[in-house]
C-alpha positions in Angstrom: 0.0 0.0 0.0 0.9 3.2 -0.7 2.1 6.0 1.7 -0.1 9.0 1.4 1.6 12.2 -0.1 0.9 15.7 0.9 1.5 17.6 -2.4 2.1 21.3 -2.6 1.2 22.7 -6.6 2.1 26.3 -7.2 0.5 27.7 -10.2 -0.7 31.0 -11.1 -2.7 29.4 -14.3 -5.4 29.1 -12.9 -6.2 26.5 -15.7 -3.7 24.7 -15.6 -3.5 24.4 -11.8 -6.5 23.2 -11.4 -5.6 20.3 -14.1 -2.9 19.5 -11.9 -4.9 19.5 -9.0 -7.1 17.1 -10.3 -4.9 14.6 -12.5 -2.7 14.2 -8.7 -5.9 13.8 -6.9 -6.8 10.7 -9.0 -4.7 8.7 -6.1 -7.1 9.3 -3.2 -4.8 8.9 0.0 -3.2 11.9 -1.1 -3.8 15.2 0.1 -3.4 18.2 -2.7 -2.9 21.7 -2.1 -3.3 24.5 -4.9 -1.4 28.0 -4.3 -1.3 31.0 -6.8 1.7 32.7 -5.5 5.2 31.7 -4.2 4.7 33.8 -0.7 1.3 31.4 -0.8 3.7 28.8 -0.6 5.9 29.4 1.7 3.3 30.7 4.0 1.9 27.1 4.2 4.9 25.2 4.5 4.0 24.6 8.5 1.9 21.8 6.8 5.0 20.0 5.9 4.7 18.5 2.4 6.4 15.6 1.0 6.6 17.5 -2.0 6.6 20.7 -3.8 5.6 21.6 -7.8 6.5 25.4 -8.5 6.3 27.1 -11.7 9.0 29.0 -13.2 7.4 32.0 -13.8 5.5 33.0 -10.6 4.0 36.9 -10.2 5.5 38.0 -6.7 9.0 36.0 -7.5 11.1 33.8 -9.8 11.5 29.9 -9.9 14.8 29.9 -9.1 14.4 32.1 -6.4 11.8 30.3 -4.5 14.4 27.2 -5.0 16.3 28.8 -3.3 14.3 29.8 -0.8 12.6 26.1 0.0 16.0 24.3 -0.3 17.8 26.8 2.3 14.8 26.0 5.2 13.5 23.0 4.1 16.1 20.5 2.0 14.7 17.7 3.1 11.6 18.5 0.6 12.0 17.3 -2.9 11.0 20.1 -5.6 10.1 19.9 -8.8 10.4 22.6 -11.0 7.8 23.2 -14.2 8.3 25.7 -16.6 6.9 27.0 -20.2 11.3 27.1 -21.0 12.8 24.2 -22.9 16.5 25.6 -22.9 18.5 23.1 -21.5 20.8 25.6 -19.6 18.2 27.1 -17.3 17.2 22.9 -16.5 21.1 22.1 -15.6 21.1 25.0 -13.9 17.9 23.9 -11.7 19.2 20.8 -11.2 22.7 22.1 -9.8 20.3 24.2 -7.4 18.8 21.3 -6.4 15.3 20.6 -7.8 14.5 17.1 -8.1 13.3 17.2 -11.6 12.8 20.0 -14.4 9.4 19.0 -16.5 8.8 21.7 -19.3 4.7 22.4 -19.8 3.5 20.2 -22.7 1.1 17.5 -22.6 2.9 14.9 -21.2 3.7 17.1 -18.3 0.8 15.6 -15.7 1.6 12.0 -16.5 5.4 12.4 -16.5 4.8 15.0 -12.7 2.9 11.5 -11.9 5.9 8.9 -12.4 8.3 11.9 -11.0 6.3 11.7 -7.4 5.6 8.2 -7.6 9.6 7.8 -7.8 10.1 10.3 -4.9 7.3 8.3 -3.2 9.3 4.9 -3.4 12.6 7.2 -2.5 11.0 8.2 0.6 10.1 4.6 1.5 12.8 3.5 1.5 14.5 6.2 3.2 12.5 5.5 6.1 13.1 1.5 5.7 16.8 2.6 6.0 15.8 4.5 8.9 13.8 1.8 10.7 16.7 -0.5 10.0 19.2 1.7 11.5 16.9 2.4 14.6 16.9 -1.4 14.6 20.7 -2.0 14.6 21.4 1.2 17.3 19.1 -1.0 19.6 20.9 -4.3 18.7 23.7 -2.8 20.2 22.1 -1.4 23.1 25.0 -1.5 25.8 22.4 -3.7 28.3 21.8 -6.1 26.0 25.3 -6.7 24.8 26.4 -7.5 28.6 23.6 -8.9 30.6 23.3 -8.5 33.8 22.7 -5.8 37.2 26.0 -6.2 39.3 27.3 -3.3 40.0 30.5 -4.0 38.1 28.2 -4.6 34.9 26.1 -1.1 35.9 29.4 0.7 35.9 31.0 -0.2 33.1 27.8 1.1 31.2 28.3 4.6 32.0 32.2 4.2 30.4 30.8 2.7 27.8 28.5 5.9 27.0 31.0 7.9 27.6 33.4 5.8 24.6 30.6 5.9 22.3 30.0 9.8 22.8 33.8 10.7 22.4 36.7 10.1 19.8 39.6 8.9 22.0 40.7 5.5 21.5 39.6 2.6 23.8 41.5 0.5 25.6 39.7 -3.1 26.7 40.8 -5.6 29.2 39.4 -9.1 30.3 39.4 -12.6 30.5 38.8 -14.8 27.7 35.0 -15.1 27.2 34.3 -11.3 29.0 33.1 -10.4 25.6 35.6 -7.8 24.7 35.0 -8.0 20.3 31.1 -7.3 21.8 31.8 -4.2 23.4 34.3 -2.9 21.0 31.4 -3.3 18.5 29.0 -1.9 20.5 30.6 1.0 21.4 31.4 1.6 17.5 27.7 1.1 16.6 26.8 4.0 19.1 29.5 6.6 18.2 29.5 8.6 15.2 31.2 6.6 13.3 28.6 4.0 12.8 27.8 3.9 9.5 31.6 3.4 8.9 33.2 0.1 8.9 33.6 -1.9 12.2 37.5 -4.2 11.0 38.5 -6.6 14.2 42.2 -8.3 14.1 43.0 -10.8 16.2 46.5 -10.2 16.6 47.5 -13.7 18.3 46.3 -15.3 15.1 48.2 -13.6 12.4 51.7 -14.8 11.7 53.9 -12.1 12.6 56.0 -12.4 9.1 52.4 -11.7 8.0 51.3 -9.2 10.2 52.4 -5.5 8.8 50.9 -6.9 5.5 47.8 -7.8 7.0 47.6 -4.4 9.0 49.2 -2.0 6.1 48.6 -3.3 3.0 51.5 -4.1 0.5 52.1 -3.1 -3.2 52.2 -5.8 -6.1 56.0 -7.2 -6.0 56.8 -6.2 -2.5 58.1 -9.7 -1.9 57.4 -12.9 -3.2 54.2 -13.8 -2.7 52.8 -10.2 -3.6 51.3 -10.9 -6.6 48.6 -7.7 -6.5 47.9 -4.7 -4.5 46.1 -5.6 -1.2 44.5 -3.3 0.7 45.3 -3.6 4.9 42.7 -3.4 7.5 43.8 0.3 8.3 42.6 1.5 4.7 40.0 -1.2 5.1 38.9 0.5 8.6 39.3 4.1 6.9 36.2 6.7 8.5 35.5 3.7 10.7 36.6 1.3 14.1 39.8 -0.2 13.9 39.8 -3.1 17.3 42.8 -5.0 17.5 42.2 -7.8 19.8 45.0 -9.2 22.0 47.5 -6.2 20.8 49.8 -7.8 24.5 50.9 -10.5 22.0 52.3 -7.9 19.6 55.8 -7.9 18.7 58.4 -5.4 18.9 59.0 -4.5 15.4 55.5 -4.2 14.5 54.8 -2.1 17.9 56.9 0.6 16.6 55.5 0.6 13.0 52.0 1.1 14.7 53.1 3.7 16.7 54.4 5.9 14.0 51.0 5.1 12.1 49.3 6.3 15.4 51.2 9.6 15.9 51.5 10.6 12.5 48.0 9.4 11.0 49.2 8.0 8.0 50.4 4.9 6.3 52.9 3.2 3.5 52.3 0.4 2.4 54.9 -1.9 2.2 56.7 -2.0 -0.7 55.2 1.6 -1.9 55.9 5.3 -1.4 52.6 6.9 -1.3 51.4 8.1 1.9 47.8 7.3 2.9 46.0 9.8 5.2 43.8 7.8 8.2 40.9 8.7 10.3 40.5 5.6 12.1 39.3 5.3 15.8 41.4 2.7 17.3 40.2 0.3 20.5 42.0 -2.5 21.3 41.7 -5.8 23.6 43.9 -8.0 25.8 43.4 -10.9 28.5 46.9 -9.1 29.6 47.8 -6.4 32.1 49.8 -4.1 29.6 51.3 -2.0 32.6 53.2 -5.2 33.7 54.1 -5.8 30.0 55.6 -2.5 29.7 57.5 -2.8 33.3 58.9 -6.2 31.9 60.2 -4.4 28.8 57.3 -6.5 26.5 55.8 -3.4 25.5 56.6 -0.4 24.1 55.4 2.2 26.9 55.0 5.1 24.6 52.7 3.1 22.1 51.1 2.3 25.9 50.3 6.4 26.2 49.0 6.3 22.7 46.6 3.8 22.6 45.4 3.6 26.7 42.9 6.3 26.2 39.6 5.2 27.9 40.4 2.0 30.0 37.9 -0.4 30.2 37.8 -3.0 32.2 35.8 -6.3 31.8 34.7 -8.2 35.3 35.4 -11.7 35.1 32.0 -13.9 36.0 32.7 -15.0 39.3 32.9 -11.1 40.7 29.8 -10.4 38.9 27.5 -12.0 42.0 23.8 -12.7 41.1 25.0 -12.2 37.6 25.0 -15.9 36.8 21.6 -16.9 37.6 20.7 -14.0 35.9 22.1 -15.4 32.7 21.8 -18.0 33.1 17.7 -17.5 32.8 18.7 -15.8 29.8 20.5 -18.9 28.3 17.9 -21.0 29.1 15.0 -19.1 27.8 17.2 -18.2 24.9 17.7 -22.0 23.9 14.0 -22.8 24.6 12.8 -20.3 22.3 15.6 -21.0 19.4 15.2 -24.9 19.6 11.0 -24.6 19.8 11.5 -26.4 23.3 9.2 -26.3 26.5 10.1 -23.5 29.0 12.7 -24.9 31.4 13.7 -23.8 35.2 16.2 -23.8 37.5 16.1 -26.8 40.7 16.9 -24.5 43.9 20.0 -27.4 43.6 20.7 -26.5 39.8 21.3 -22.8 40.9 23.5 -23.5 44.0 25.4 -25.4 41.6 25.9 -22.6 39.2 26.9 -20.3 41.7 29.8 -22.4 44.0 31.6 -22.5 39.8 34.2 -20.5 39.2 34.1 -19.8 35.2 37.9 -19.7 34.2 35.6 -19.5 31.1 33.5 -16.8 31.9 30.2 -16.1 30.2 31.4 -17.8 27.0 31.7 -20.7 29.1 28.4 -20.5 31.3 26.4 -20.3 27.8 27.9 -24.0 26.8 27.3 -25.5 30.2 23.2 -24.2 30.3 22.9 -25.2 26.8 24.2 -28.6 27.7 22.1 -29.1 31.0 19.1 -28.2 28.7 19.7 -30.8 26.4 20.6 -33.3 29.3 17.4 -32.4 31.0 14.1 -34.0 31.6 11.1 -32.3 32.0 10.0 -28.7 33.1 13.5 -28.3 35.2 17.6 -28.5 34.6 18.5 -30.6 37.8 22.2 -30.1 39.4 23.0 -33.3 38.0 22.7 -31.7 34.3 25.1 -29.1 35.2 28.3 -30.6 34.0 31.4 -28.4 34.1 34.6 -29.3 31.7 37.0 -26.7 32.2 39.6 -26.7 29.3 42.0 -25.9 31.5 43.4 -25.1 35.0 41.2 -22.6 37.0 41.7 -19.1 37.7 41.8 -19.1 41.4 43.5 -18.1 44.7 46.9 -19.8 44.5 48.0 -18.3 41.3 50.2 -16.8 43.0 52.3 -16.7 45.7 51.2 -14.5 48.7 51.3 -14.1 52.6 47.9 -15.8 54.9 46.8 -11.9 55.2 47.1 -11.6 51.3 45.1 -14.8 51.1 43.0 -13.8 53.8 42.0 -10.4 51.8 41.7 -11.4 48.8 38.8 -13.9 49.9 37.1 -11.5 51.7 36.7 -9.2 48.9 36.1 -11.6 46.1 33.2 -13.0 48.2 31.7 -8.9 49.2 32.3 -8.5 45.2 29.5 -11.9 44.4 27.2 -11.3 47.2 27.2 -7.2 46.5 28.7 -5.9 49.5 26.4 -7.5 51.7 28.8 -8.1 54.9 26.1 -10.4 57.0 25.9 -12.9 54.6 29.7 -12.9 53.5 30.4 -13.3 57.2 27.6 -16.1 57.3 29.6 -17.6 54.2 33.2 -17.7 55.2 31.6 -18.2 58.9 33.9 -15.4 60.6 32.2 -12.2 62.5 30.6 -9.4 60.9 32.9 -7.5 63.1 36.3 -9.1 61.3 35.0 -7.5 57.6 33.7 -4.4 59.2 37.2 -3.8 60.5 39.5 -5.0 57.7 36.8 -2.7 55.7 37.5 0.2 58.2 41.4 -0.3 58.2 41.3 0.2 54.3 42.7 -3.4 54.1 39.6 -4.1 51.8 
């Protein structure tokens, strides 16, 4: 069905105006308005027309002129320009003002004003299609449904997350496997400016570094070898756009200082070329690393540090994240329900306890494999304890990592278990079965 049009003729035939009038009327879902006059015209335009007709030769001013006029407050308005003049000249010169379309007064002109609004009709639709779909895509990548959850971790990293979107300075992103750091980074791109640009992601550990300035740079045909044409690197690939280089810790020396001089001077060669390419790329990168240590341990280059730290953002594994884990949990459940056409499924009070005594050296990329698991495991209406089946691939992350003193220990303990259970001392103390007292005071002493 088609969109109604509100259509603005301006005539001063009186004749012909009205034959206008009527021949656009024929579609009855649009409305038709008839003025005489140019200051007619714009003295209406509160009613907002999707489109315009104005003669060329009006009484109180000129065609172009009222052009000019339309276009300067309202260029979101199509116009189309009719006129008793065939010269080509005065048409181009129309069209370079911006009218949508030049008919010249013959009789073809209401059947060929006709397929001209019927083309701006289907231009408009889809305009707002692109709209909707872009409205569609800014909610995909709505920060709380990216990172699920109400810990107060999770609520805090939100607001740095606005903040990214809403300012150019490069991102810096650390975490855990399976924090969901290539989600945020992509999330953050979709609500800045940039996000009609394109979103590139690296993953540094996964590129050969013989390979790597290639991949990032580019290289010219004959460079070396293997260079048998022109390819294009994910810089110039990311060009207007987000650039995220995941795991930039595992980044090797000789590379780190070619990206630094690409940072600072905002520009690239490609290898095996001379010309120098101008960038506008907004950088954020990722690693499971602590780059401060890497730079203390002579790893990493500490000025490229200072150039791409910018906005730190810091990723909570799951096990600080609290109530967080039932909470998605749910979400994984009812997710898998709906996607596999399955019968709503809960969690036993024993399922849950389950769920929560776990430690995710996996994180949330690892909690999504065990529900989906348990759900398939599961018989009836409920995912018992015994469906909950852990398979770590590999040592957990946990206490004695490291070496430290009892104290260390001691304090460490105490605030991972006030992180889960949200600062909630009773029930810690109830937990670790020590006095409220003991927290209070290692809370008071700043030990905490």
């Amino acid at each position: 069905m088609e969109a109604p049009f509100t259509i603005f003729i301006v005539e001063d035939d009186p004749w012909y105006g009205q034959l206008l009038h009527y021949h656009l009327s024929l579609n009855p879902e649009d409305t038709v308005q008839l003025w005489t006059s140019g200051q007619e015209c714009l003295d209406n335009m509160h009613l907002r027309p999707d489109v315009v007709t104005i003669d060329f030769s009006l009484p109180d001013i000129s065609g172009d002129k009222l052009l000019a006029r339309l276009r300067q407050r309202w260029p979101e308005i199509p116009v189309i320009v009719i006129s008793a003049q065939s010269k080509i000249a005065t048409a181009v010169q129309l069209l370079k003002a911006g009218a949508a379309e030049y008919l010249v007064k013959d009789d073809n002109t209401k059947d060929l004003l006709w397929n001209a609004i019927q083309k701006l009709r289907e231009t408009s639709s889809l305009r707002e299609q692109v709209k909707r779909l872009e409205d569609q895509l800014q909610n995909k990548y709505d920060f709380s449904k990216i990172l699920k959850g109400h810990s107060p971790a999770i609520e805090g990293l939100f607001g740095l997350m606005e903040k990214a979107a809403q300012t150019p300075v490069n991102v810096s992103i650390t975490g855990e496997t399976g924090t969901g750091k290539e989600l945020v980074a992509k999330a953050i791109h979709m609500k800045s400016g940039r996000h009609k640009k394109p979103f590139v992601a690296v993953n540094m550990a996964a590129i050969p570094a013989e390979l790597l300035e290639s991949e990032l740079f580019g290289h010219e045909k004959g460079a070396f070898t293997s260079a048998v044409a022109r390819k294009i690197g994910k810089f110039e690939e990311a060009n207007g756009g987000t650039l995220f280089l995941d795991e930039i810790g595992d980044l090797n020396p000789a590379i780190q200082s070619k990206l630094l001089r690409v940072l600072q001077e905002r520009e690239l060669q490609r290898v095996g070329g001379n010309e120098r390419i101008k960038l506008d790329v907004r950088l954020i990168t990722a690693t499971h690393k602590s780059l401060s240590e890497e730079v203390r341990t002579n790893n990493f280059r500490e000025d490229l540090y200072y150039r791409i730290i910018g906005l730190p953002l810091v990723l909570p594994p799951l096990r600080e994240r609290g109530s967080d884990v039932l909470f998605l949990a749910k979400h994984f459940v009812d997710e898998f329900c709906r996607e596999y056409q399955k019968p709503p499924l809960s969690l036993t009070k024993a399922a849950q306890d389950k769920l929560q005594a776990y430690n995710y050296p996996g994180n949330v990329r690892e909690l999504k494999t065990i529900i989906e698991l348990a759900a398939v495991l599961s018989n009836g209406h409920e995912i018992e304890a015994a469906d909950i089946v852990f398979a770590p691939a590999g040592r957990e992350a946990g206490f004695l990592d490291s070496e430290k003193t009892l104290r260390e220990y001691t304090r460490t303990i105490v605030r991972h278990y006030l992180t889960k259970y949200q600062d909630n001392v009773p029930l810690v103390a109830q937990k670790l079965d020590v006095g409220k007292s003991t927290i209070y005071k290692m809370i008071q002493d700043g030990e905490i």
